[in-house]
Each structure stands twice: as structure tokens, then as C-alpha cells.
C-alpha positions in Angstrom: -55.0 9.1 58.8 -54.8 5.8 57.2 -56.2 6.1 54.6 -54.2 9.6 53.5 -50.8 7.3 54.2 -52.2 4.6 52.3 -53.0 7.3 49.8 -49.4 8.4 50.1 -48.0 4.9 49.3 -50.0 4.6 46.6 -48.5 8.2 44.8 -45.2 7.4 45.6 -45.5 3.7 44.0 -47.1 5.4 41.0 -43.8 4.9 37.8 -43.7 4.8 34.2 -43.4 1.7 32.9 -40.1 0.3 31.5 -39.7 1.3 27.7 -40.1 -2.0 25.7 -38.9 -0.6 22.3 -36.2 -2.8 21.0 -32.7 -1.0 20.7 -29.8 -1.6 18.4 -28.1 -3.7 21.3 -31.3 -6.2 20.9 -30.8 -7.3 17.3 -29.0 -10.5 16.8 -24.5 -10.3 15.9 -25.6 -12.6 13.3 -27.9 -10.2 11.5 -25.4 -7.2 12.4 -23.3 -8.8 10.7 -25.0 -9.4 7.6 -25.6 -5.7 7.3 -21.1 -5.2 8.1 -20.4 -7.2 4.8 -21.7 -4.1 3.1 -19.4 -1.7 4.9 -15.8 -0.5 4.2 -13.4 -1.6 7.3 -13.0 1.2 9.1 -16.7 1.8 9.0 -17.0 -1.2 10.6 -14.1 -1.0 13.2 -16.1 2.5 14.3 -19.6 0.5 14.7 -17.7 -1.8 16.5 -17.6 0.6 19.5 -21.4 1.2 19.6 -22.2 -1.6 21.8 -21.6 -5.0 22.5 -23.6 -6.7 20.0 -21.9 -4.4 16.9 -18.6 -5.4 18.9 -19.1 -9.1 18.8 -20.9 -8.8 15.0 -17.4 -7.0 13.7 -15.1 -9.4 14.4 -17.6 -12.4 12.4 -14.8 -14.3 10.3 -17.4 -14.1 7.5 -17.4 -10.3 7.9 -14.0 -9.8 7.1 -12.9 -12.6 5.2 -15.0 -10.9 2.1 -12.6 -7.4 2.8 -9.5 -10.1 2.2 -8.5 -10.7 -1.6 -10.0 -13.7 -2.4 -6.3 -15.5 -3.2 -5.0 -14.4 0.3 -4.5 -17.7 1.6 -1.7 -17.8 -1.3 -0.5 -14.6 -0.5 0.1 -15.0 3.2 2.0 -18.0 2.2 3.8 -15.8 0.1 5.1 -13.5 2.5 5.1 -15.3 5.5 6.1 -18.4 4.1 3.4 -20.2 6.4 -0.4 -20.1 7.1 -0.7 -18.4 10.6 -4.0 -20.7 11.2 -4.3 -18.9 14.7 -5.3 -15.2 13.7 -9.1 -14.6 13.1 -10.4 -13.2 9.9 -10.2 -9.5 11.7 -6.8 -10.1 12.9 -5.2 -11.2 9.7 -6.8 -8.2 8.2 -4.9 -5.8 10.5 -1.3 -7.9 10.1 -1.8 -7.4 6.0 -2.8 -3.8 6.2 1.4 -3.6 7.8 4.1 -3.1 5.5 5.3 -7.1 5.7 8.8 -7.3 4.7 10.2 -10.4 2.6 12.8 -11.9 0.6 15.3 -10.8 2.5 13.6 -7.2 3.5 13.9 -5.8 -0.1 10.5 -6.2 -1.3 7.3 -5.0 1.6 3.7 -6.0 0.5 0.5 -4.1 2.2 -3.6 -4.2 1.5 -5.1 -0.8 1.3 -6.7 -0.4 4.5 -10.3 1.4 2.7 -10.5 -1.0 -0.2 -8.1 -4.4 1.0 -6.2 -3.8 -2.6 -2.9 -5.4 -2.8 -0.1 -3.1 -2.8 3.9 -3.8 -3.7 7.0 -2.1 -3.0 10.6 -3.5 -4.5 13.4 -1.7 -2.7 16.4 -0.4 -4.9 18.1 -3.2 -3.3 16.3 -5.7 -5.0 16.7 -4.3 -8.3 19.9 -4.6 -10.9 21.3 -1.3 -11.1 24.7 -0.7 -13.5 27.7 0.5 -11.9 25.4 0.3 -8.1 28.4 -1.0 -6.1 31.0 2.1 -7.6 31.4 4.9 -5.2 32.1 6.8 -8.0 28.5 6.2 -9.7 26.1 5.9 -6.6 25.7 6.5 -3.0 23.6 5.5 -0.6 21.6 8.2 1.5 20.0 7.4 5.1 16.0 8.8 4.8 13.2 8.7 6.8 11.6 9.8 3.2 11.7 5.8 2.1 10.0 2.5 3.6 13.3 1.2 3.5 15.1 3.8 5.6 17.9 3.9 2.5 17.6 5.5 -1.5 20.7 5.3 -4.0 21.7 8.4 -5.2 22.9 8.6 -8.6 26.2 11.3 -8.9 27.3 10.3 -12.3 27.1 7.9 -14.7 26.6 7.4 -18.9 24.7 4.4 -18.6 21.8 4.4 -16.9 19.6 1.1 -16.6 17.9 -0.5 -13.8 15.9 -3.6 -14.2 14.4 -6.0 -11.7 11.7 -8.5 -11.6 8.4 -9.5 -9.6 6.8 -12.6 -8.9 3.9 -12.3 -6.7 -0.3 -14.3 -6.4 -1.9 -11.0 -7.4 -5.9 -10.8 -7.0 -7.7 -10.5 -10.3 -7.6 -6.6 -11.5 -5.7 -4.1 -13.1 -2.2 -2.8 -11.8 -0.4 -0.2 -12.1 3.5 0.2 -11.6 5.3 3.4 -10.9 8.7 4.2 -10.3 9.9 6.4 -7.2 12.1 9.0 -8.3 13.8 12.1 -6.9 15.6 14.4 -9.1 18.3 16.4 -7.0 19.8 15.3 -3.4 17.4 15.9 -0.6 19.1 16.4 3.1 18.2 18.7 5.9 19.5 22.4 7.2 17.9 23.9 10.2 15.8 21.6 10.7 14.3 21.9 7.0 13.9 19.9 4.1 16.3 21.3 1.2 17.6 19.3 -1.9 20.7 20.4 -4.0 20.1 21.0 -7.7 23.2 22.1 -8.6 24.2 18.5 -9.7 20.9 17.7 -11.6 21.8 16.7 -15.4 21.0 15.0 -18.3 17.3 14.3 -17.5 15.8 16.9 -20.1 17.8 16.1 -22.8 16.8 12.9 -23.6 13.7 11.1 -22.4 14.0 7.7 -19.9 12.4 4.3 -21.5 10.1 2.4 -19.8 9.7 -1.5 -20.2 7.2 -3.5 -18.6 6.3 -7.5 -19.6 4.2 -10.1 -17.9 4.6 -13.8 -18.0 1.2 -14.2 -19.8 2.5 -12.1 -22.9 1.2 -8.4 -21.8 4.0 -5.5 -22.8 4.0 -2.2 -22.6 6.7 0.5 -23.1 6.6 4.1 -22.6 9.2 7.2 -22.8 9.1 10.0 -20.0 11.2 13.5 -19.9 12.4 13.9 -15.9 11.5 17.6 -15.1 10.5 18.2 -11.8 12.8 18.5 -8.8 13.0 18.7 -5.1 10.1 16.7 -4.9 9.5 13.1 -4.7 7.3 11.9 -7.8 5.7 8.5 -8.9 6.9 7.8 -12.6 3.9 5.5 -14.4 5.9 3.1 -16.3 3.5 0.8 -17.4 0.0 -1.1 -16.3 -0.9 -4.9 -16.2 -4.0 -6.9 -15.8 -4.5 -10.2 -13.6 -7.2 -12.7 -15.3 -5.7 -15.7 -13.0 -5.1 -15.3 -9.3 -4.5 -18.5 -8.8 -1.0 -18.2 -10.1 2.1 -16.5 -10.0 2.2 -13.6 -11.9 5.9 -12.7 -12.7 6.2 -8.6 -14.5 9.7 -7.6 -15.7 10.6 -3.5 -15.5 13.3 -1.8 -16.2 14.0 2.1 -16.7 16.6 2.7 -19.0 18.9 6.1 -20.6 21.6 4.7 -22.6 22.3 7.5 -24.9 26.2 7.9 -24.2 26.5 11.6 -25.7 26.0 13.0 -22.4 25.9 12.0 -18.7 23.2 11.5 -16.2 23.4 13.2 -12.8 21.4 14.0 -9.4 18.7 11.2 -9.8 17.8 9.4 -6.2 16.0 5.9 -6.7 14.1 4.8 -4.0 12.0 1.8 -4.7 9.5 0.3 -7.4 5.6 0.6 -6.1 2.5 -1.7 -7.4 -0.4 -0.2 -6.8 -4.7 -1.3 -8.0 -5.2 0.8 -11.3 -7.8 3.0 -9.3 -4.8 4.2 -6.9 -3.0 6.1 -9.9 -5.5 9.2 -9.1 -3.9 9.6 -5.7 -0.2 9.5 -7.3 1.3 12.3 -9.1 3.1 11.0 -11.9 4.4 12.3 -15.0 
């Protein structure tokens, strides 16, 4: 009897051994994060939730400060007006990938949360616009359509021109800039989107002039019919390379329809957008 309990124990004690095959979770954060470099951000931010070890490798400063433009230290001064020394390389990430509002809210600069491109939007308000403070010329229309919760819609004018001004540490690349137009008023009814075209004119008659300039020398101007309504569309005026980012780079634009035979209605202006060259694929523009 002994010897069948002893015989017993010895069955019942009987286990596979532990598995000693290294796992993901045994690797090293420093070497995870040597292989992160390599990813886009939000591949890494869904690593991140594999385990600890991806956790702690994703938010390396190293990782993330090569997804920041190299300038950004003069860009956060830029729009913050100070260095916010605190954030880690992650963190500041995330705060640039938010439209950040400056100069007195009329301009909003973002990175591309895929590729960390820099991205630029000037407000109508912080452009000069003829006739923009006559009721009889412009309103102003309350949207959730526009960043800036506000577009001026034009109702009639002869003179068209709007011009305004950038100066901004853009990364090295190639930029494009694109006005946001809308031709006829958009508003709701039922709980639908609707725009009225009735008041649409002057737009296919003559063709809208593009200017664009860059302190360094660099002009281009185009000339663009405005055709298609009840939509919201990104008008290409122009594009402009970066060779120093160590500098300001300061672009003049203006859109222009000066042709006094006839007058221009139903146009809404909402802002003026900067965008990497490679972004122009996902805009439809004219």
C-alpha cells in the first residue's frame, strides 16, 4: 500500500516543464524601440498596447522626436510663443497634431497625424478683404462647416480682391496653398444641408487670378473659372518650396476679379489652407 501511494504521489507530481521560449515581452524597450523609428505613429501608438515592454518602448523620446519636423523647436515657439520643456517627445507630438490657434485665433497650425507634415490655416479674418466691414458687400455666416466656426459670405460687390500674408519656420519640402471656397450660401432646412444658388453670379464669366510670392524670390500666378456649387472646394492657387527651415518663410497670396463690367455674387470665403505638396491628391481642387 505504500508503495501504490508513493506511486500515486509520484503521477500526480509528474508536469510539463515551464516553456522557456523568449516572448515579445522579453526583448529589451531599447531594441523595441529601434525597430518603432521605422513605423508611422499610429502604428506605434497600437503596438503600444501589446504589452508592457512595447508600452514603455513607444513613448522613447528618440522614437518620436524623428516623427517631429526637424525645425519644431522653432515652430512650437512659434505658436506657443514658449518652449513647453515639460511635455515628452510623445506628448508634444499629440499637442501639435491639435489645431493650435495663434495670432490672435485667426491663423490654426496642425502636423498630419500619419506623416507629422506641417499644415496651415489663415482664417478670413486674417486676411484683407475689400469692402469686408460693408453690410452691403459681406456677411458673416455661423458654420460648424469651418475651423473657425465663422465664413464671410460675399452678396455683392464689383471688386473683388482678398490678399493676406504668411510668415511661418516651415520644414524643408514643397507646399502647396489652396483657397477654401463655397460658391452659393449653404444653411440648413429639416435638418438638411441645402445652399441657395439663386444669388450665384459673375464667377463664369471671367476667370479669378491667383498670386502667390515667397520672400526668397519664388512666384507663381495662375487663373481659375469658379464652376462648381453647393459644395465646398479647395482652389490650388499656387505651390512653394522650403530649402531653409531654419528661417522664416514669409508667402504673399491674394485672389483677385477686378473686371468692373459685371458684379460678383454668392461666393463664401472660409479660410486659406497650407498643406505638404503630397496632400493635394486628397483635395479636390480645380
Amino acid at each position: 500500500m505504500g508503495s501504490g501511494f508513493s506511486s500515486f504521489l509520484t503521477l500526480g507530481n509528474t508536469q510539463k516543464p515551464a516553456s522557456l521560449e523568449p516572448s515579445l515581452g522579453d526583448l529589451p524597450e531599447s531594441c523595441l524601440a529601434s525597430v518603432l523609428i521605422y513605423l508611422d505613429p499610429p502604428e506605434i501608438c497600437r503596438l503600444a498596447v501589446l504589452n508592457k515592454a512595447f508600452r514603455g518602448a513607444s513613448s522613447a523620446d528618440f522614437v518620436w522626436e524623428t516623427k517631429l519636423p526637424a525645425n519644431y523647436e522653432s515652430i512650437v515657439e512659434r505658436v506657443f510663443g514658449d518652449f513647453p520643456s515639460k511635455l515628452c517627445k510623445k506628448d508634444l507630438y499629440a499637442r501639435l497634431c491639435q489645431p493650435n490657434s495663434f495670432e490672435r485665433e485667426t491663423k490654426k497650425m496642425w502636423l498630419d497625424k500619419m506623416t507629422g507634415g506641417v499644415c496651415l490655416s489663415v482664417s478670413w479674418k486674417g486676411l484683407a478683404i475689400t469692402g469686408i466691414d460693408d453690410r452691403r458687400y459681406w456677411t458673416r455666416i455661423p458654420t460648424e462647416e469651418s475651423r473657425f466656426g465663422l465664413i464671410a459670405y460675399l452678396q455683392q460687390i464689383w471688386w473683388f480682391e482678398v490678399d493676406g500674408e504668411v510668415e511661418f519656420p516651415f520644414p524643408s519640402g514643397t507646399y502647396s496653398l489652396f483657397f477654401r471656397l463655397h460658391l452659393g450660401q449653404p444653411s440648413k432646412r429639416f435638418g438638411r444641408r441645402i445652399y441657395k444658388s439663386e444669388y450665384i453670379h459673375g464667377w463664369d464669366i471671367k476667370p479669378v487670378r491667383f498670386h502667390l510670392s515667397t520672400s526668397d524670390g519664388q512666384e507663381t500666378i495662375s487663373e481659375c473659372f469658379l464652376q462648381e456649387h453647393g459644395k465646398w472646394v479647395y482652389t490650388h492657387a499656387g505651390n512653394f518650396v522650403v530649402e531653409n527651415p531654419c528661417s522664416l518663410t514669409k508667402i504673399k497670396f491674394s485672389m483677385t476679379q477686378i473686371d468692373c463690367t459685371h458684379t460678383k455674387n454668392g461666393l463664401c470665403l472660409d479660410s486659406v489652407v497650407i498643406y505638404p505638396c503630397e496632400f493635394k491628391e486628397r483635395l479636390k481642387c480645380c
